[in-house]
C-alpha positions in Angstrom: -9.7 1.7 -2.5 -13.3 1.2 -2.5 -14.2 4.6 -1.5 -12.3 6.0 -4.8 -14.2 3.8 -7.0 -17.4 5.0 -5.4 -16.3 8.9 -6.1 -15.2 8.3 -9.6 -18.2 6.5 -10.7 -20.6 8.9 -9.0 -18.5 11.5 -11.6 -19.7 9.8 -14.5 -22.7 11.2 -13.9 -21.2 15.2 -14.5 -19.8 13.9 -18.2 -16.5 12.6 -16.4 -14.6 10.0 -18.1 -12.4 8.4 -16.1 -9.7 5.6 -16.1 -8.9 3.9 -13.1 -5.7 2.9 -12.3 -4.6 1.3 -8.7 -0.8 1.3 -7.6 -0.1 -1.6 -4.9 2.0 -0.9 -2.2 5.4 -1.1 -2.6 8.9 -0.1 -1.1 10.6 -2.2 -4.5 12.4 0.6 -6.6 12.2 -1.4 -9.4 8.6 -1.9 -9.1 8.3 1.6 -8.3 9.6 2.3 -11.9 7.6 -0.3 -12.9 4.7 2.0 -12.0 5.9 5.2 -13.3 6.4 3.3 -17.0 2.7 2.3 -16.4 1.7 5.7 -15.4 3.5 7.2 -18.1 2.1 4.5 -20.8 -1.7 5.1 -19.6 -1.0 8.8 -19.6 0.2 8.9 -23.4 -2.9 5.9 -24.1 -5.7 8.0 -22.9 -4.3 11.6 -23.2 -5.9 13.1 -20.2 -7.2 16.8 -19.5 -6.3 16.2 -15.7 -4.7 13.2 -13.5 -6.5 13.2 -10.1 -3.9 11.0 -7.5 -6.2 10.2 -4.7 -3.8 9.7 -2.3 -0.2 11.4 -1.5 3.1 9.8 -1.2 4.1 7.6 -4.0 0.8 7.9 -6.0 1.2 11.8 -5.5 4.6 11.7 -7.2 3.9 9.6 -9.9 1.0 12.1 -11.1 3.2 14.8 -11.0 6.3 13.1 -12.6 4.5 11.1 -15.7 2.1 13.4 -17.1 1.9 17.3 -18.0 -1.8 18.1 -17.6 -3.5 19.8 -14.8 -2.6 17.3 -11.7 -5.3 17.5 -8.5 -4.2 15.4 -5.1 -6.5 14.1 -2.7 -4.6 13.8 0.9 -6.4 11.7 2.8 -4.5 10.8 6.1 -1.4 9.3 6.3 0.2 10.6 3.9 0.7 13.7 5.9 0.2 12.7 9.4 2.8 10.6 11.4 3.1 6.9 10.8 4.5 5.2 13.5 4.5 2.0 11.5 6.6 3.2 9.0 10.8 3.1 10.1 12.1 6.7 10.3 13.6 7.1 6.8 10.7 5.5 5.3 8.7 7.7 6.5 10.2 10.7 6.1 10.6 10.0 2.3 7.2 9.2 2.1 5.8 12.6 3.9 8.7 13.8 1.2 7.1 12.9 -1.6 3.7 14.1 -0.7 5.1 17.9 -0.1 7.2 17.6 -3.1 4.0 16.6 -5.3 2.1 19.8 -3.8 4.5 21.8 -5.9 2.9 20.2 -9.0 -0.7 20.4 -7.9 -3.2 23.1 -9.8 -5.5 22.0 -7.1 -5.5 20.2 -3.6 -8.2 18.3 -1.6 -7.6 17.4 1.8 -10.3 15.6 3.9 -10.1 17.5 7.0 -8.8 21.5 7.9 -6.1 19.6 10.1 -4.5 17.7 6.9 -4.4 21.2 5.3 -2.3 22.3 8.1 0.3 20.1 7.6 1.0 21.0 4.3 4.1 23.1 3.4 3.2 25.0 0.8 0.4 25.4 -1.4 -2.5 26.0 1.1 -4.7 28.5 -1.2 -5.0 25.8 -3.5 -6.7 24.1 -1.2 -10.5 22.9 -0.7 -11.7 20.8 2.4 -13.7 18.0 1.2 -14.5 14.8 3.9 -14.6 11.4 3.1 -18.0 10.3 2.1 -20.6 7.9 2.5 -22.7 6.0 -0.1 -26.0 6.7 1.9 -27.4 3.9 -0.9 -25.8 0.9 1.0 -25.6 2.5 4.2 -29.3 2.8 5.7 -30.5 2.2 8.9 -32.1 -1.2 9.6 -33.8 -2.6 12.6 -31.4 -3.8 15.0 -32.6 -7.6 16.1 -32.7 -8.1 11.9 -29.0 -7.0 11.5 -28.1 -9.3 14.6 -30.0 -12.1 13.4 -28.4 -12.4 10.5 -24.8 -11.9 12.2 -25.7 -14.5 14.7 -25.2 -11.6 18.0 -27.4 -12.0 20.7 -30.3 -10.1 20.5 -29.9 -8.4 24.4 -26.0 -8.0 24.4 -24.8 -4.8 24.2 -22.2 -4.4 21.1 -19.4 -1.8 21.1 -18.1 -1.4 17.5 -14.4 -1.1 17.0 -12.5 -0.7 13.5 -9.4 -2.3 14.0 -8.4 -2.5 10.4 -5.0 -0.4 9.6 -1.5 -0.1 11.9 -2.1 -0.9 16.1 0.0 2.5 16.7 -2.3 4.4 14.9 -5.8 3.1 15.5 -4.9 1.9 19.2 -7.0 -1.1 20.2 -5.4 -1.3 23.3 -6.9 1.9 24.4 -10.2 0.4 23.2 -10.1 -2.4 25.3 -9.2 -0.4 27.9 -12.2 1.8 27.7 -14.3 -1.4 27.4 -13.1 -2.9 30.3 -13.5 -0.1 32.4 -17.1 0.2 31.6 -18.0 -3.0 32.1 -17.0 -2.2 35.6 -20.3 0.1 35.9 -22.2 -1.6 33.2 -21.4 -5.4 33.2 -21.5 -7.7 29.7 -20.1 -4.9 27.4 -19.1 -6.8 24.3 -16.6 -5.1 22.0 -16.7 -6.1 18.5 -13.6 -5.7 16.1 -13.9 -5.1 12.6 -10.3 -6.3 11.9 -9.9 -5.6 7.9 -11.2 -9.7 7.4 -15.2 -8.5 7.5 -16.7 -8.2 3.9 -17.3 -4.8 3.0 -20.7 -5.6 2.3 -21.3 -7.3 5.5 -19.6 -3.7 7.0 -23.4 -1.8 7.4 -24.7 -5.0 9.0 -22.4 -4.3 12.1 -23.2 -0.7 12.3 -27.1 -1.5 12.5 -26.4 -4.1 15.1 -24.1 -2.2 17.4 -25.0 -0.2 20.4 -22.2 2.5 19.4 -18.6 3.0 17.2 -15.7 3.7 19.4 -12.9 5.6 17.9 -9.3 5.4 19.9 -7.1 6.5 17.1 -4.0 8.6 17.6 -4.6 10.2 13.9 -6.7 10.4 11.0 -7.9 11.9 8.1 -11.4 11.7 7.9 -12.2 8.5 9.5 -14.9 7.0 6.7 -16.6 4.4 9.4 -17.2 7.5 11.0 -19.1 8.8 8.3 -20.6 5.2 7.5 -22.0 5.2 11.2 -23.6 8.1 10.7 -25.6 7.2 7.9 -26.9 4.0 10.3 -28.0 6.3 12.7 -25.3 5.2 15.3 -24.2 6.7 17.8 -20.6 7.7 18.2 -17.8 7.7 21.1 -14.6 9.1 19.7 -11.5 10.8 20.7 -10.8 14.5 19.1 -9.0 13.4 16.0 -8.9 14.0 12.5 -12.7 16.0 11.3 -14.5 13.4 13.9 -15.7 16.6 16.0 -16.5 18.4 13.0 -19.0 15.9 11.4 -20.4 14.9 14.9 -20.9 18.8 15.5 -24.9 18.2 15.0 -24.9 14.6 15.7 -26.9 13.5 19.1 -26.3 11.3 21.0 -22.7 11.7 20.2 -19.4 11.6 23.0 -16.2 13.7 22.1 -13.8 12.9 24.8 -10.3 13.2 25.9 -8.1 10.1 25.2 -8.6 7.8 28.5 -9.7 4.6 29.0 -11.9 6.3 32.3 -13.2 9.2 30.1 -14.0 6.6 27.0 -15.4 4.3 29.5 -17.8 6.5 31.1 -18.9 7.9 27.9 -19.7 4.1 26.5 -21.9 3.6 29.6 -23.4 7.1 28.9 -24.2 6.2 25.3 -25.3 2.6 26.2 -27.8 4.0 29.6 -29.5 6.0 26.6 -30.3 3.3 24.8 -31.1 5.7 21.7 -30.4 5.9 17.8 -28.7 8.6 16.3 -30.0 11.5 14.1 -26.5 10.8 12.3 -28.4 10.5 8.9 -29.7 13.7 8.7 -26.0 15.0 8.2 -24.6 12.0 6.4 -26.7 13.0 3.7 -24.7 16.3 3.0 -21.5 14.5 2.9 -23.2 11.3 0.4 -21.2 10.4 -2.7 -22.7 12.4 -4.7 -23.1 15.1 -2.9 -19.2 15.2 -3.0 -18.7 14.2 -6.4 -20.2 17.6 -7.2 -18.1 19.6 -5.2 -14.9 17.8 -7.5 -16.5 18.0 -10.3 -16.4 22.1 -9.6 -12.4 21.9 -8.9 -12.0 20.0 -12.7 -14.3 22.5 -13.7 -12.5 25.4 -12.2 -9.0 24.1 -14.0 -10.1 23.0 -17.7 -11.3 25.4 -20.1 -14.6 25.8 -20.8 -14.1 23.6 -24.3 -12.8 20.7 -22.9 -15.9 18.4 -22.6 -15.8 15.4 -21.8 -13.4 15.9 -19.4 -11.2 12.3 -19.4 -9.6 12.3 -15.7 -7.9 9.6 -14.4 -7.3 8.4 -11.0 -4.2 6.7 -10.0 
């Protein structure tokens, strides 16, 4: 995940060492003890003084399982909130494994208060820490440069939509709903999908040439193209999920509505009548990457003795 590799090198920068290791997907159990024999082999190779899992589930379990010092999990959305793209069993096994793993945990991050909630155990050990934003490579830039260079017509207006992850969870048809239904006050609303094909780096391009984001989904953690708008100085139309309202709370011109195509749609054409920027920035800042790195770097802190420097913490 790129917004792991972001955190974890912003650490260096507090004497962190860490090792990187990614886990692909998988249902296999064979390749699933495939992973815990690599787990176990980079844990005995680089003899940690804590294993940070940023992610529950499978990753979760592995940290706890294959290594005996100081464990911290990151739960970051689905790994506690329902999946409906996930079968039944699968994903009660999954959610399984992420409570199990809390057990294990000398510390817990979760990215919103609502995450925390779900947990079954373990709560005190808890600190609320949002996705963030690398305010380096997203910066606001003038609008008819970023649709030049995307090839959008300089007087259309843009709705931004990220489309990447399961249909049930981010609901796109609820997003074309809301579209459609404003274009029946405001005609030649263009909705623009960022599908999980875009280039990353291509990513703050469409949030400088948008008119405004529009969130649908049913849950999430702490959405990070959210956050990422933010830092553009876009404006935002969301539903109340996840920490959306949260990190909006100072945001204007901002639109926290309920979860209909009619209230979404009137809240597009609101945003769209203004015609305005954001002051999004201004608050993206406090949730940059390294302003959070900090903030982990005190949890490592808080769990290794004072001795232990460098501190060597992988991710998995």
């Amino acid at each position: 995940m790129i917004f792991s590799r972001r955190i974890f090198t912003a650490l260096e920068s507090y004497g962190v060492l860490p090792r990187l290791l990614f886990l692909p997907s998988t249902r296999s159990p064979l390749r699933l003890l495939a992973q815990a024999i690599q787990v176990a082999g980079e844990v005995r190779s680089f003899r940690p003084e804590a294993v940070h899992a940023d992610f529950g589930g499978r990753t979760a379990l592995l940290g706890a399982l294959c290594s005996r010092s100081p464990l911290v999990i990151t739960y970051r959305g689905s790994d506690l909130n329902p999946c409906p793209n996930m079968g039944r069993l699968t994903r009660v096994f999954y959610h399984a494994m992420s409570q199990v793993s809390a057990l294990r945990a000398e510390a817990i991050v979760c990215v919103s208060a609502q995450l925390k909630a779900r947990l079954w155990w373990r709560r005190e050990r808890v600190t609320v820490i949002p996705s963030g934003v690398d305010i380096s490579t997203f910066v606001p830039m003038l609008r008819s440069e970023a649709r030049r260079r995307l090839r959008f017509g300089i007087h259309e207006e843009i709705v931004l939509f990220n489309g990447g992850g399961p249909r049930a969870i981010k609901r796109p048809d609820l997003a074309m709903a809301a579209v459609e239904y404003a274009n029946r006050t405001r005609s030649g609303i263009r909705l623009v999908v960022l599908d999980g094909t875009v280039d990353p780096c291509d990513v703050p391009l469409y949030l400088n040439a948008a008119d405004c984001l529009l969130v649908t989904s049913e849950w999430e953690g702490s959405p990070t193209i959210v956050n990422e708008a933010m830092a553009c100085n876009l404006p935002v139309v969301s539903v109340n999920v996840g920490d959306v309202a949260m990190q909006l709370a100072e945001v204007t011109p901002t639109e926290i509505v309920p979860r209909c195509p009619e209230c979404l749609g009137d809240a597009i054409v609101k945003i769209l009548s203004e015609g305005l920027r954001s002051n999004g920035r201004v608050k993206a800042q406090r949730i940059s990457t390294m302003a959070l790195a900090e903030q982990i770097n005190a949890i490592y802190s808080n769990i290794l003795t004072a001795d232990r420097v460098p501190k060597k913490v992988p991710s998995d």
